[in-house]
C-alpha positions in Angstrom: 8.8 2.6 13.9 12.1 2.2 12.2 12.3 1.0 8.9 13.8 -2.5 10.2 10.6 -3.3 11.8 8.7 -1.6 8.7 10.1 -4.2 6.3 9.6 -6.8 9.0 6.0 -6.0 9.3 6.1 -6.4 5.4 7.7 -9.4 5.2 4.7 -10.8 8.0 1.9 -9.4 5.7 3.7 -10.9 2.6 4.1 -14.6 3.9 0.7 -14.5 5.5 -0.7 -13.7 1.9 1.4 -16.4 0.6 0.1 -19.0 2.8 -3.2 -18.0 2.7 -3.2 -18.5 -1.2 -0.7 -21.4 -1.6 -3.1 -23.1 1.2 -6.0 -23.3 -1.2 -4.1 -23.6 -4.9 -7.1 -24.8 -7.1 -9.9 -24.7 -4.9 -10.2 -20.9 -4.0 -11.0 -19.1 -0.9 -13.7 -18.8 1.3 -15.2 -15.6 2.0 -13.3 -15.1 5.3 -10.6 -15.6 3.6 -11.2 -13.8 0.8 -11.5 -10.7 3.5 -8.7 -11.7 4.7 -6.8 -11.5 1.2 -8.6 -7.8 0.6 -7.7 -6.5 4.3 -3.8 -8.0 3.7 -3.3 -6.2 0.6 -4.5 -2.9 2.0 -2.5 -3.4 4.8 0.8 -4.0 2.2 -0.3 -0.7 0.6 -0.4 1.2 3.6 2.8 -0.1 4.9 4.9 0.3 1.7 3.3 4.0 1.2 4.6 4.6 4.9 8.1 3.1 4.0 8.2 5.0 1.0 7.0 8.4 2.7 10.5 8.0 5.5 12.7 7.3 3.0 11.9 10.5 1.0 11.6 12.4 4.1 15.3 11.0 5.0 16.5 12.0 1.5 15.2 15.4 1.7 16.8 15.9 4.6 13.8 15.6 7.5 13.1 13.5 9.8 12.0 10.4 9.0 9.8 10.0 11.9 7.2 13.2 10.7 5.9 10.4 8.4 2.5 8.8 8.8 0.4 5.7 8.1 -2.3 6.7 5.6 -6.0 5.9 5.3 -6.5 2.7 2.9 -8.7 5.6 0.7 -5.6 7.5 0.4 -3.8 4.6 -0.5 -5.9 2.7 -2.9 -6.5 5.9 -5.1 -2.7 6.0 -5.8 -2.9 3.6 -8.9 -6.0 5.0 -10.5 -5.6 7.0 -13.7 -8.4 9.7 -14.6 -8.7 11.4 -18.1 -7.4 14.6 -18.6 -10.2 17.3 -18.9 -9.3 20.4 -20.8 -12.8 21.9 -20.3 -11.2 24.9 -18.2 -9.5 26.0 -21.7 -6.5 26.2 -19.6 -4.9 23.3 -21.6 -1.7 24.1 -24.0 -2.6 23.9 -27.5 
């Protein structure tokens, strides 16, 4: 998939989401559609990491095309934070 159709199947995803929330401004969603909501955001994630992952593979010089669509795991890990732990007493001082 060329990174055309990547940002088209981002800009599908993105005014799906926008529908599905401007459709029920006050009220809230159902849980379908709260589903719906969850499984469209992964789905974002996914596609954005994939984008992001050809364009660095173009910069560097490879081929765009060795890049691959990660697991929503993978994906939804990227903006968690965790503590450093200087237990191992490999920490500077």
């Amino acid at each position: 998939m060329d990174d055309q159709r990547v940002l088209d199947r981002i800009d599908e995803l993105v005014k799906e989401e926008e529908e599905l929330l401007h459709r029920h401004e006050g009220e809230g969603l159902d849980d379908d559609e709260h589903a719906r909501l969850e499984e469209l955001k992964l789905q974002l994630d996914k596609t954005w990491d994939y984008l992001r992952q050809r364009r660095s593979l173009r910069e560097a010089g490879d081929d765009p095309d060795e890049a691959s669509m990660r697991d929503g795991g993978t994906v939804e890990d990227y903006g968690k934070v965790t503590p450093y732990d200087d237990t191992e007493g490999d920490a500077p001082e």
